[in-house]
HTML snippet that shows the backbone in 3Dmol.js (N, CA, C, O; Angstrom):
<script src="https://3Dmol.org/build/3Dmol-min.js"></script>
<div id="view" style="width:600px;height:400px;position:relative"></div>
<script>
const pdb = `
ATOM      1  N   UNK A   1       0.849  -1.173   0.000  1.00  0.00           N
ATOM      2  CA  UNK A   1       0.000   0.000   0.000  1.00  0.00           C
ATOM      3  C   UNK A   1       0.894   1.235   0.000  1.00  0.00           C
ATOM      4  O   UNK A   1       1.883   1.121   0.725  1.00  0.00           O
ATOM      5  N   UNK A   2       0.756   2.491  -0.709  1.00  0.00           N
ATOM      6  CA  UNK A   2       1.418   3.248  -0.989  1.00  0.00           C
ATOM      7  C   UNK A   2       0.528   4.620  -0.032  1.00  0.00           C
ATOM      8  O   UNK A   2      -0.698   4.513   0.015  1.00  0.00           O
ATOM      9  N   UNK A   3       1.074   5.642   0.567  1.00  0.00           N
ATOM     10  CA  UNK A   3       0.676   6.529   0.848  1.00  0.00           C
ATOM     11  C   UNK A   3       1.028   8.091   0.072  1.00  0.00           C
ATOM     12  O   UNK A   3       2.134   8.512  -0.265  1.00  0.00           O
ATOM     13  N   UNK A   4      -0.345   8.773  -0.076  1.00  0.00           N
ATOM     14  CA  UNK A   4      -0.328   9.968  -0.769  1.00  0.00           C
ATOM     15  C   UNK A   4      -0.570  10.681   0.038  1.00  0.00           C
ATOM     16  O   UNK A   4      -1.289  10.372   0.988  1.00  0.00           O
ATOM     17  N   UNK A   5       0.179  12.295  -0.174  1.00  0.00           N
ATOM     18  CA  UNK A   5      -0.074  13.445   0.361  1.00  0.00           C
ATOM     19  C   UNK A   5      -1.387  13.650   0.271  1.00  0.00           C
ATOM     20  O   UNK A   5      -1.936  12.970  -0.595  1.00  0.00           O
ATOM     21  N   UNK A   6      -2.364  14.679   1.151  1.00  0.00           N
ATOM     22  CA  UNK A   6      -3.509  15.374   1.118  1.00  0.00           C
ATOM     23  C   UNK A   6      -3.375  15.720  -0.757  1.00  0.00           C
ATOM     24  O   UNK A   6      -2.261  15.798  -1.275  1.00  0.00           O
ATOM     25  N   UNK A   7      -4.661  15.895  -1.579  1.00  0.00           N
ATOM     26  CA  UNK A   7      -4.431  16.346  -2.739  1.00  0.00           C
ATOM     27  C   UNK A   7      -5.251  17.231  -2.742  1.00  0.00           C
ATOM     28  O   UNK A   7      -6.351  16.961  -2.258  1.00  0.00           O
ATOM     29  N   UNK A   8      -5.002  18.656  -3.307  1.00  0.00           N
ATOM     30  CA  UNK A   8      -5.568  19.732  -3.686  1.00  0.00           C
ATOM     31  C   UNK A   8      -6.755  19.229  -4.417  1.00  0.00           C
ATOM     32  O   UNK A   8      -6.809  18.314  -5.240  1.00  0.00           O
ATOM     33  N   UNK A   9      -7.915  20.174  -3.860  1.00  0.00           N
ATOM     34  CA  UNK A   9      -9.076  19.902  -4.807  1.00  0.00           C
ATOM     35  C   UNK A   9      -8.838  20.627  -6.572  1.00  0.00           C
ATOM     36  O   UNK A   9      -9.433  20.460  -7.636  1.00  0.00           O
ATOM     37  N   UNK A  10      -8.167  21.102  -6.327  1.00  0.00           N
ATOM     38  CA  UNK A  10      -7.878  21.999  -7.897  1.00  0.00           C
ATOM     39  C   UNK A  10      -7.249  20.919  -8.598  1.00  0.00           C
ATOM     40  O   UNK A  10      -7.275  20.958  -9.828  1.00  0.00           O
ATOM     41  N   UNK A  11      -6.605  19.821  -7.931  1.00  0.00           N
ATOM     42  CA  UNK A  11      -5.968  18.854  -9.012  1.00  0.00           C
ATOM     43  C   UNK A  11      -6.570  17.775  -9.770  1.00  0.00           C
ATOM     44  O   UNK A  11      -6.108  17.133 -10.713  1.00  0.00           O
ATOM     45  N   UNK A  12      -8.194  17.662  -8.912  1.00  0.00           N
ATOM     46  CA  UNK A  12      -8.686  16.674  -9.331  1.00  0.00           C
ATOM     47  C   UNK A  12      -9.320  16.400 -10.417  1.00  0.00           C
ATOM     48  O   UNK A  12     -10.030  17.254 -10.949  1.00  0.00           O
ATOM     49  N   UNK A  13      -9.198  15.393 -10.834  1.00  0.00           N
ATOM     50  CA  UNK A  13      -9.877  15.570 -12.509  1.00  0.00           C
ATOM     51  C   UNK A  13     -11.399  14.621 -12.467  1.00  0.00           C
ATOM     52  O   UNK A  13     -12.441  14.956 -13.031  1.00  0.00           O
ATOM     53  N   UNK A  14     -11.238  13.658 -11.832  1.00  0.00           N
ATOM     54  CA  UNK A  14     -12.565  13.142 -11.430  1.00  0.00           C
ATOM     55  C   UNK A  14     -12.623  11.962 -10.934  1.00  0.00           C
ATOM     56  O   UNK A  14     -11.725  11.137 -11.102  1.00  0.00           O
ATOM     57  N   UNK A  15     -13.960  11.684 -10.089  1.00  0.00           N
ATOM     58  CA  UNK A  15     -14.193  10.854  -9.371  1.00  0.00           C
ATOM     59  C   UNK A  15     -15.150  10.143  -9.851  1.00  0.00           C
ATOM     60  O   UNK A  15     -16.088  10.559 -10.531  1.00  0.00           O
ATOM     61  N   UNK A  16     -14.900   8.818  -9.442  1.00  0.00           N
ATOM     62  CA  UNK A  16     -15.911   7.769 -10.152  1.00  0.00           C
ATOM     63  C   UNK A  16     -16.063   6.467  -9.316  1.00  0.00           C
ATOM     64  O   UNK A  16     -15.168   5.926  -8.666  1.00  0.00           O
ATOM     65  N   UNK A  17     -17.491   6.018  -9.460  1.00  0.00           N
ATOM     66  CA  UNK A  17     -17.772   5.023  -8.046  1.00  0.00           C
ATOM     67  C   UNK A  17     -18.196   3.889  -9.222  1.00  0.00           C
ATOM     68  O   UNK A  17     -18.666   3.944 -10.358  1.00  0.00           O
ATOM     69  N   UNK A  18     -17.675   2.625  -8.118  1.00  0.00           N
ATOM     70  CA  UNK A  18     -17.408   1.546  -8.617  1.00  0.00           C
ATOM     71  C   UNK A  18     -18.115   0.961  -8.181  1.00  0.00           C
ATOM     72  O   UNK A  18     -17.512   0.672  -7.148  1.00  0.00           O
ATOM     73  N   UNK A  19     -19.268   0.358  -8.094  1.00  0.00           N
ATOM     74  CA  UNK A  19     -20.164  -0.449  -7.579  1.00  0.00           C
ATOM     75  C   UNK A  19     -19.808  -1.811  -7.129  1.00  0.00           C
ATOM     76  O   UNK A  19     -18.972  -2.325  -7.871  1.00  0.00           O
ATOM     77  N   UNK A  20     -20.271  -2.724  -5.915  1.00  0.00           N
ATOM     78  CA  UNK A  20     -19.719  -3.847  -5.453  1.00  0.00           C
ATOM     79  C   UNK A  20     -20.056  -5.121  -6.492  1.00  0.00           C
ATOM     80  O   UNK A  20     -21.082  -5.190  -7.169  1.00  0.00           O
ATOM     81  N   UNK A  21     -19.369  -5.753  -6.482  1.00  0.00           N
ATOM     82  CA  UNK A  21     -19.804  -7.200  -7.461  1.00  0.00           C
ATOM     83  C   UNK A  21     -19.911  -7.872  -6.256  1.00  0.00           C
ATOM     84  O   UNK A  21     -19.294  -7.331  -5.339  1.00  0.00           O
ATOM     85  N   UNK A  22     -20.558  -8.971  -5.957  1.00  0.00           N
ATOM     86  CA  UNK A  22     -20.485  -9.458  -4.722  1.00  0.00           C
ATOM     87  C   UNK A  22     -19.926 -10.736  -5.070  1.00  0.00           C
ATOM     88  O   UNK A  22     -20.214 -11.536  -5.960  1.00  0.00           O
ATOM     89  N   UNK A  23     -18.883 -10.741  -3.975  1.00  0.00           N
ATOM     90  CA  UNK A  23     -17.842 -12.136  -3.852  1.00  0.00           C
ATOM     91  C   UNK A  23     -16.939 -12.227  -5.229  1.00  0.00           C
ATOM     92  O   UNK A  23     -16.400 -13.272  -5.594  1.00  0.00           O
ATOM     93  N   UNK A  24     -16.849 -10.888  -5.986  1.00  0.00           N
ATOM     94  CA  UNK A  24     -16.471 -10.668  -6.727  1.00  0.00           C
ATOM     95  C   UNK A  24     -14.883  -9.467  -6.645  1.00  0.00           C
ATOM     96  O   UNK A  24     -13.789  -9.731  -7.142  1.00  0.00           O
ATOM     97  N   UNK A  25     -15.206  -8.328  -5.959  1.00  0.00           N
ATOM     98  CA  UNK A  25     -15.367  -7.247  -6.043  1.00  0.00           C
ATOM     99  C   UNK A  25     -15.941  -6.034  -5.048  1.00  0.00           C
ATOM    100  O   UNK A  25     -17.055  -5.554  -5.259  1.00  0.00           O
ATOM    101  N   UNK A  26     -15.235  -5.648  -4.128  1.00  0.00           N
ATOM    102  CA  UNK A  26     -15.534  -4.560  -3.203  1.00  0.00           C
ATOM    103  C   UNK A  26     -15.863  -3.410  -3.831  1.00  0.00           C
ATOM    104  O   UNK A  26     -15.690  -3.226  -5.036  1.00  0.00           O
ATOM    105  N   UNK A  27     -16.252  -2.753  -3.202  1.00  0.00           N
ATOM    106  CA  UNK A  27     -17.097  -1.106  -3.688  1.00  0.00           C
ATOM    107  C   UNK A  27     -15.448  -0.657  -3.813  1.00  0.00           C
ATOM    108  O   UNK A  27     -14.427  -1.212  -3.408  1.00  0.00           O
ATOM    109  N   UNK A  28     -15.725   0.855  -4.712  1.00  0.00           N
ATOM    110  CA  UNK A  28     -14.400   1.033  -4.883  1.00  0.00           C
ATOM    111  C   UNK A  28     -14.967   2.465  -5.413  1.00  0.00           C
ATOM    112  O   UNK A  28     -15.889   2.669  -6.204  1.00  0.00           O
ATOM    113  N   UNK A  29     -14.096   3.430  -4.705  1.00  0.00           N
ATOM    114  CA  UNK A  29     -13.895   4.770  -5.732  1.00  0.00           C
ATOM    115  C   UNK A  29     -12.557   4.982  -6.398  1.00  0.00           C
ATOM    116  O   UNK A  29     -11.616   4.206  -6.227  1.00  0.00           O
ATOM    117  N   UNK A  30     -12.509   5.881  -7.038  1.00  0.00           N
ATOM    118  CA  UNK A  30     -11.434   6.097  -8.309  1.00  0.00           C
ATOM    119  C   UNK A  30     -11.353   7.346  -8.283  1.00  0.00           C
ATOM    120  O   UNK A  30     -12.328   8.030  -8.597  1.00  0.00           O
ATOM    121  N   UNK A  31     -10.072   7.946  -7.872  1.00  0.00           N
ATOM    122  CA  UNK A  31      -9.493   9.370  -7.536  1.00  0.00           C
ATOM    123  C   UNK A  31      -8.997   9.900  -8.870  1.00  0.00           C
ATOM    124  O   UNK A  31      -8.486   8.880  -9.331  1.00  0.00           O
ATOM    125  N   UNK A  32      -8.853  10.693  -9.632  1.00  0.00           N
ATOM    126  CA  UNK A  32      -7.933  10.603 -10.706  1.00  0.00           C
ATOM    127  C   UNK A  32      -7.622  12.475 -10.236  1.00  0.00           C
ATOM    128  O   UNK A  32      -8.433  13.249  -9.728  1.00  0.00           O
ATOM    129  N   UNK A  33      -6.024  12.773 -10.676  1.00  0.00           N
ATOM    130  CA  UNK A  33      -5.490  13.602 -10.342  1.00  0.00           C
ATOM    131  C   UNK A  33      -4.267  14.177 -11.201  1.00  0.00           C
ATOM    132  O   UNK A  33      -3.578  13.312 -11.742  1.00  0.00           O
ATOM    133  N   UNK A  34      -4.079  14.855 -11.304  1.00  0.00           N
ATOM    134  CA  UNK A  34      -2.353  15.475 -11.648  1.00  0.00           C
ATOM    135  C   UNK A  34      -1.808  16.201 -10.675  1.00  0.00           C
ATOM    136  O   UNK A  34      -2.240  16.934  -9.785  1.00  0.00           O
ATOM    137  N   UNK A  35      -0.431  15.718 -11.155  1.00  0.00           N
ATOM    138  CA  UNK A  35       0.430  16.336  -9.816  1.00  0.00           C
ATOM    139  C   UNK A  35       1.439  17.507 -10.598  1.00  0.00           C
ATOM    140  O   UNK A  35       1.421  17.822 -11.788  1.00  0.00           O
ATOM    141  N   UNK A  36       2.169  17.940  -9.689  1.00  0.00           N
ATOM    142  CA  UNK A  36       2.855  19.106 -10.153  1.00  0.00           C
ATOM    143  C   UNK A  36       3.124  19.447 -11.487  1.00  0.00           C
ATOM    144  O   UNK A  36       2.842  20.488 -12.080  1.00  0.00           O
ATOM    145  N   UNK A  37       4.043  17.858 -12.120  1.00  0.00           N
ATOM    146  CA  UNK A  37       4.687  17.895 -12.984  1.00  0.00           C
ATOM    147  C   UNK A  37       3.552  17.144 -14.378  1.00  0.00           C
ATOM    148  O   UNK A  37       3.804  16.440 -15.356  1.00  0.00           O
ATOM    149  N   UNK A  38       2.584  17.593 -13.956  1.00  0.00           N
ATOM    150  CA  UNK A  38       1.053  17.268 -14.940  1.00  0.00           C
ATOM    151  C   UNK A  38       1.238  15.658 -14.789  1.00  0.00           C
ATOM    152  O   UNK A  38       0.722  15.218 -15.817  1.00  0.00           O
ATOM    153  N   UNK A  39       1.576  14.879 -14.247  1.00  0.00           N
ATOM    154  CA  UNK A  39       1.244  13.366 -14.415  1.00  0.00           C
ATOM    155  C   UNK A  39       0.241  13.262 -13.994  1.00  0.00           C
ATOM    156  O   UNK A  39      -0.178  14.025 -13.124  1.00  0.00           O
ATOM    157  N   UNK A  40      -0.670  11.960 -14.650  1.00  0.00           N
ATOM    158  CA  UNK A  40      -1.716  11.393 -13.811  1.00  0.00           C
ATOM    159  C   UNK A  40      -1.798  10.490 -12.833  1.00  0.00           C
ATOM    160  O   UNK A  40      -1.050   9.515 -12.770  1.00  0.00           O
ATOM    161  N   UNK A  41      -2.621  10.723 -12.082  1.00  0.00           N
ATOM    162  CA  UNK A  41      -2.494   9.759 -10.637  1.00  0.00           C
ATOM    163  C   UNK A  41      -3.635   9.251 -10.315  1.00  0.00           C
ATOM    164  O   UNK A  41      -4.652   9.942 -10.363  1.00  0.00           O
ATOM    165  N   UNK A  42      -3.656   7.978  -9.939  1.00  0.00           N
ATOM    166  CA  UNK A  42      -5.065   7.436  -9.727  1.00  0.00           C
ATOM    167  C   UNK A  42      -4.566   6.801  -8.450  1.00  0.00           C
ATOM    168  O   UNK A  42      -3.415   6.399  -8.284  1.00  0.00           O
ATOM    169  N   UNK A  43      -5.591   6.749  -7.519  1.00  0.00           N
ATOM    170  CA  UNK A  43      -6.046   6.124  -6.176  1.00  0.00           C
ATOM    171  C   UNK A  43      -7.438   5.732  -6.102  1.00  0.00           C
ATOM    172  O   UNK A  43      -8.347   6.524  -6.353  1.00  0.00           O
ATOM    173  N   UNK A  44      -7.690   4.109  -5.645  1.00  0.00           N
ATOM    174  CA  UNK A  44      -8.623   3.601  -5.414  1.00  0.00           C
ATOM    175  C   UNK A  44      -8.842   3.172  -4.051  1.00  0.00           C
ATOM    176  O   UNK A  44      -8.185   2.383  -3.372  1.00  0.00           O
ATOM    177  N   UNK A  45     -10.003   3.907  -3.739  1.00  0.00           N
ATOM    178  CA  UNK A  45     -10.118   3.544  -2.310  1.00  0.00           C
ATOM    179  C   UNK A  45     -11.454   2.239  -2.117  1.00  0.00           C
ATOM    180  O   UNK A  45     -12.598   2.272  -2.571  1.00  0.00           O
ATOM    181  N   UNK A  46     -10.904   1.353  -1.431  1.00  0.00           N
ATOM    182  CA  UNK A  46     -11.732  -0.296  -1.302  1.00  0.00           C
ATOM    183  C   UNK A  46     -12.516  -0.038   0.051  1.00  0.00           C
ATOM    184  O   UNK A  46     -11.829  -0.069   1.072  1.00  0.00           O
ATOM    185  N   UNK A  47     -14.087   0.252   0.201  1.00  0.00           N
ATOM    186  CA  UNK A  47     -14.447  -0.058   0.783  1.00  0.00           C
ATOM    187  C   UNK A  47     -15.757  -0.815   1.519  1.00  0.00           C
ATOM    188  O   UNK A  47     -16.602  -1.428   0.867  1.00  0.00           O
ATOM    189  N   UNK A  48     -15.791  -0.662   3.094  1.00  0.00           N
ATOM    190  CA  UNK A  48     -16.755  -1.925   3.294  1.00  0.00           C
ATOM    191  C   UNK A  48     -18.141  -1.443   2.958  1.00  0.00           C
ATOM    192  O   UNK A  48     -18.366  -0.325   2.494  1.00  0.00           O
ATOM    193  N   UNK A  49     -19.141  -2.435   3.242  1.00  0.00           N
ATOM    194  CA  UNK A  49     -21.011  -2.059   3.083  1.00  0.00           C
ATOM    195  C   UNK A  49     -20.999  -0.909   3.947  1.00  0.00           C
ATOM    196  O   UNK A  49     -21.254   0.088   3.271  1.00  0.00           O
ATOM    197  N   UNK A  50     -20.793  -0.605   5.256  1.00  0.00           N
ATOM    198  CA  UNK A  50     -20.623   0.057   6.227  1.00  0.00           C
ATOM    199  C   UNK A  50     -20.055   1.286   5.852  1.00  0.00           C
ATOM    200  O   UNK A  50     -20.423   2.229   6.553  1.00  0.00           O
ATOM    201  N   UNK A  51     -19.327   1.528   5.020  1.00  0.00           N
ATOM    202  CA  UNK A  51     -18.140   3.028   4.660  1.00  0.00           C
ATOM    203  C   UNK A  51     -18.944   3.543   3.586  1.00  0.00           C
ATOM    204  O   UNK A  51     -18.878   4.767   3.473  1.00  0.00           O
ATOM    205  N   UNK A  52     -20.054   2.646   2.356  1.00  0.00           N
ATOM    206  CA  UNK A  52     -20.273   3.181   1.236  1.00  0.00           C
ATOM    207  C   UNK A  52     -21.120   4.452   1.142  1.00  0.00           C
ATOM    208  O   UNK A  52     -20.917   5.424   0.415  1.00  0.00           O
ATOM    209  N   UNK A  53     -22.131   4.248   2.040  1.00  0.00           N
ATOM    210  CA  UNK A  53     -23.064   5.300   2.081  1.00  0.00           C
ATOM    211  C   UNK A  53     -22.556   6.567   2.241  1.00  0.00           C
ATOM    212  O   UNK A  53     -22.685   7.413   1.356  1.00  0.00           O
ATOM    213  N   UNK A  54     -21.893   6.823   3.460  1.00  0.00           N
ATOM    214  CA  UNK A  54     -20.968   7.988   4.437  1.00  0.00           C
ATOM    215  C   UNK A  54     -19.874   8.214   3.277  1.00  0.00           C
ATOM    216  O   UNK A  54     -19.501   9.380   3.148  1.00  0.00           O
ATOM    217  N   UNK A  55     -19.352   7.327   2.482  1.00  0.00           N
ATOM    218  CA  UNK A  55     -18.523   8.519   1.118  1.00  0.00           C
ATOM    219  C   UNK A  55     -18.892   8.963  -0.082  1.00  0.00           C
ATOM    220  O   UNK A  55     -18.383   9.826  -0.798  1.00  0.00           O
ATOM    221  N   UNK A  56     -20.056   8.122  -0.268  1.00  0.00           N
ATOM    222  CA  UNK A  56     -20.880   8.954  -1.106  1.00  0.00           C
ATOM    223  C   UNK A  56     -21.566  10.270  -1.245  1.00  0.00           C
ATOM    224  O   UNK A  56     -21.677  11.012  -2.221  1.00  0.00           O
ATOM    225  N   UNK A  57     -22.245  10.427   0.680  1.00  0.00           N
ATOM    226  CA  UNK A  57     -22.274  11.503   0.799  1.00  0.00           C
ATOM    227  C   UNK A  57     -21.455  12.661   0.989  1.00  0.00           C
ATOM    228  O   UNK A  57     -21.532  13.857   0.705  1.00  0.00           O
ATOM    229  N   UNK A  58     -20.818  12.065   1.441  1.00  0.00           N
ATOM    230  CA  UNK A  58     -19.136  13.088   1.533  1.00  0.00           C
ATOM    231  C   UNK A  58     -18.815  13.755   0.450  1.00  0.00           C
ATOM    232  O   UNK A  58     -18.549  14.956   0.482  1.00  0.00           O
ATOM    233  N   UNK A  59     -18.805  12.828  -0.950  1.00  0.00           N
ATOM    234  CA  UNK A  59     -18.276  12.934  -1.932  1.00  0.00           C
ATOM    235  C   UNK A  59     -19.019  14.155  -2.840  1.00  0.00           C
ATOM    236  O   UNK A  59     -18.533  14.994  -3.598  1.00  0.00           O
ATOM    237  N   UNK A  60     -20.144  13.935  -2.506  1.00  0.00           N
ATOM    238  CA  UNK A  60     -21.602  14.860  -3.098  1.00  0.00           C
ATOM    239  C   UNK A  60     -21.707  16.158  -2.320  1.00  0.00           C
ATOM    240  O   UNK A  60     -21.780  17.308  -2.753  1.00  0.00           O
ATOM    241  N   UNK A  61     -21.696  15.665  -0.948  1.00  0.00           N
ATOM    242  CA  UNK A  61     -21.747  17.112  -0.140  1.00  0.00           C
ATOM    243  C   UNK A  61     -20.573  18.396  -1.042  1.00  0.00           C
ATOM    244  O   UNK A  61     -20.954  19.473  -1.503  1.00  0.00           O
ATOM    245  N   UNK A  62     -19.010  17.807  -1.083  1.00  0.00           N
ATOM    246  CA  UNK A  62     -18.279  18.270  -1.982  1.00  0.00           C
ATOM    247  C   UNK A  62     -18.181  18.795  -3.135  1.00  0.00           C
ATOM    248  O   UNK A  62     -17.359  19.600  -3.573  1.00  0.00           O
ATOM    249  N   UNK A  63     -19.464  18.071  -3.826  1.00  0.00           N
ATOM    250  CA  UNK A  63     -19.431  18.394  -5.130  1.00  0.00           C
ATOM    251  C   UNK A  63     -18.361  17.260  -6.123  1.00  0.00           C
ATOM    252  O   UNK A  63     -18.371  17.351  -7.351  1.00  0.00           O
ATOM    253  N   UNK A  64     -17.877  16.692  -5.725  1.00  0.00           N
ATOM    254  CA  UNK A  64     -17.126  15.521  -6.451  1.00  0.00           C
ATOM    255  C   UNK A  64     -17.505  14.733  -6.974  1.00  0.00           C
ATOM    256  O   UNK A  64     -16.907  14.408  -8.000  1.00  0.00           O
ATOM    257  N   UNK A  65     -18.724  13.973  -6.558  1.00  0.00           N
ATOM    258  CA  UNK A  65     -19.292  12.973  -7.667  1.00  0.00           C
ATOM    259  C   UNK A  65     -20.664  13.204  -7.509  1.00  0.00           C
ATOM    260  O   UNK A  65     -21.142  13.183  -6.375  1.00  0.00           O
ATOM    261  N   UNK A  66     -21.513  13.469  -8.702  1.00  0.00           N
ATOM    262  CA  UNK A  66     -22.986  13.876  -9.366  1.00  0.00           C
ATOM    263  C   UNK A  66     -24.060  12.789  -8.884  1.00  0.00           C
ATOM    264  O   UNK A  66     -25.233  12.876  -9.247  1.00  0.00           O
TER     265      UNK A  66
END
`;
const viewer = $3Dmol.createViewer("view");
viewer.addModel(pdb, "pdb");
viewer.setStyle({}, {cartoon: {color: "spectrum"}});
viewer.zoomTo();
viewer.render();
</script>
């Protein structure tokens, strides 16, 4: 597992939710970003039944995912 700095909301290019496959496949969001030197960066965050609701809204409250 790799750790990333906090990322500027100005870097983000978009967010996208991954729906669970079951026994397949955990829920999953998809960070996509550039960093200083314009590369792209993606982070996927895996989580449980319990976490999905609470980052969705998070994510919306934000304005990050529609």
């Amino acid at each position: 597992m790799k750790l990333h700095p906090m990322i500027k909301r100005s870097h983000i290019q978009s967010v996208k939710y991954v729906k669970k496959i079951p026994l397949i496949a955990p829920a999953c969001i998809q960070i996509q970003w550039k960093t200083k030197n314009q590369r792209k960066q993606n982070t996927w965050l895996y989580l449980n039944d319990d976490q999905i609701a609470e980052a969705i809204e998070v994510l919306k409250l934000h304005q990050l995912l529609s």
